[in-house]
C-alpha positions in Angstrom: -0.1 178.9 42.8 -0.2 181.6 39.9 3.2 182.6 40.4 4.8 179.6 40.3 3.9 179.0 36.3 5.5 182.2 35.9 8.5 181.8 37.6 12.0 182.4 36.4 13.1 179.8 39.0 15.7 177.3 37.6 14.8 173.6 37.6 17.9 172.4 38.0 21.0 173.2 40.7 22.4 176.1 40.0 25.2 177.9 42.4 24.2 181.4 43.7 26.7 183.9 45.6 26.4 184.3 49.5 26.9 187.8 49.2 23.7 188.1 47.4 21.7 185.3 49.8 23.0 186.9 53.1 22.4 191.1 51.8 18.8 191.4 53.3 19.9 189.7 56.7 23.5 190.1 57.3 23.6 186.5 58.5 23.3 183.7 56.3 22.1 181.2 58.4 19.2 183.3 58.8 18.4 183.7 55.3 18.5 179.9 54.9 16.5 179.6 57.8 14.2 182.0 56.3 14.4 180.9 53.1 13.7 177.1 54.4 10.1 178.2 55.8 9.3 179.8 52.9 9.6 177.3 50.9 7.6 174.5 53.0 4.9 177.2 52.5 5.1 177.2 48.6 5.3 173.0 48.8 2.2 172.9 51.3 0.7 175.5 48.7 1.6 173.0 45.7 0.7 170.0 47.8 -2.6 171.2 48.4 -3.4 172.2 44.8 -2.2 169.4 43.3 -4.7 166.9 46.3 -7.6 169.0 44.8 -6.3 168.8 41.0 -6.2 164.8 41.1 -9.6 165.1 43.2 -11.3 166.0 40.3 -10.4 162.3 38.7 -11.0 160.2 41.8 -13.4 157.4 41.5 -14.2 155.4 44.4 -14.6 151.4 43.7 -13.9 149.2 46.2 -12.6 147.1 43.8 -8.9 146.8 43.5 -9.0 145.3 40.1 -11.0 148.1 38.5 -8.3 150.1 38.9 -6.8 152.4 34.9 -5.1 155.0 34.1 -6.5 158.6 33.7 -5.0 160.4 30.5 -5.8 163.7 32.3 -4.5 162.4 35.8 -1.1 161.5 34.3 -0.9 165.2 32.2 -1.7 166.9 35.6 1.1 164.8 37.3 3.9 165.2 34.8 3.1 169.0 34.9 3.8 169.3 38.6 6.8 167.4 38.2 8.0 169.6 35.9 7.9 172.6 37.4 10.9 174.1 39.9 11.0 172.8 43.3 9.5 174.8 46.0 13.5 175.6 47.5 14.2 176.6 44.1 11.4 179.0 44.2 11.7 179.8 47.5 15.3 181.0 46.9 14.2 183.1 43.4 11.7 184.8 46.0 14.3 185.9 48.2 16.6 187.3 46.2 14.2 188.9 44.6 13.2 190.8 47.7 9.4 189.4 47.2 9.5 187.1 50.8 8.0 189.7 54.2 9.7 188.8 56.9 10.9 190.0 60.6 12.8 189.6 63.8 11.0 189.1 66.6 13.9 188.8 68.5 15.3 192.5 67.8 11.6 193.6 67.9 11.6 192.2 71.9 15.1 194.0 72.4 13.0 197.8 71.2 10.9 197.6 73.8 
C-alpha cells in the first residue's frame, strides 16, 4: 500500500461538506455506498500486508511458555496503527476523484 504512506488523509474525524461527497454522483447515498466498498478494499489491502509483515517474525513453538516480544514486531504494529483508517482514506480518494467506478444499473437502462 504505497499510497497509503503518502496520504494526506486525516487521522482523526474530521467533518467534510455533502456537496463535495455527493458532486461525482448526485446521490449521496451512493457515494457512501461507494465510498464504503472502497474502503473494505484498502483495509483487505492493509490486512493482508500487515499478515505478511508480522510473517516475517513468526516462530512456531509449541510451547506456550516460550512465548517474548519482538522489538521489530511491536515497531511494525504501532506503525499500522498509526496510519489513517482505511474510511478515512477511502473518503480522501473520493474526493479527490482517484476511485473508478460505474452504474451498472444506468448502463442496463442504454441498452
Amino acid at each position: 500500500m504505497k499510497n497509503v504512506k503518502n496520504s494526506e488523509a486525516p487521522v482523526s474525524t474530521v467533518t467534510l461538506d455533502k456537496n463535495v461527497v455527493d458532486a461525482p454522483t448526485g446521490n449521496i447515498y451512493e457515494s457512501i455506498s461507494i465510498v464504503a466498498k472502497r474502503a473494505n478494499q484498502i483495509n483487505s489491502e492493509i490486512k493482508k500486508e500487515l499478515i505478511e509483515k508480522l510473517d516475517e517474525f513468526a516462530t512456531y513453538n509449541d510451547s506456550l511458555e516460550e512465548i517474548f516480544e519482538n522489538k521489530e514486531q511491536i515497531e511494525v504494529s504501532k506503525y499500522y496503527e498509526k496510519l489513517p483508517k482505511p474510511h478515512s482514506l477511502a473518503m480522501q480518494e473520493w474526493i479527490d476523484g482517484k476511485v473508478y467506478y460505474r452504474n451498472t444499473l444506468e448502463e442496463s437502462q442504454d441498452k
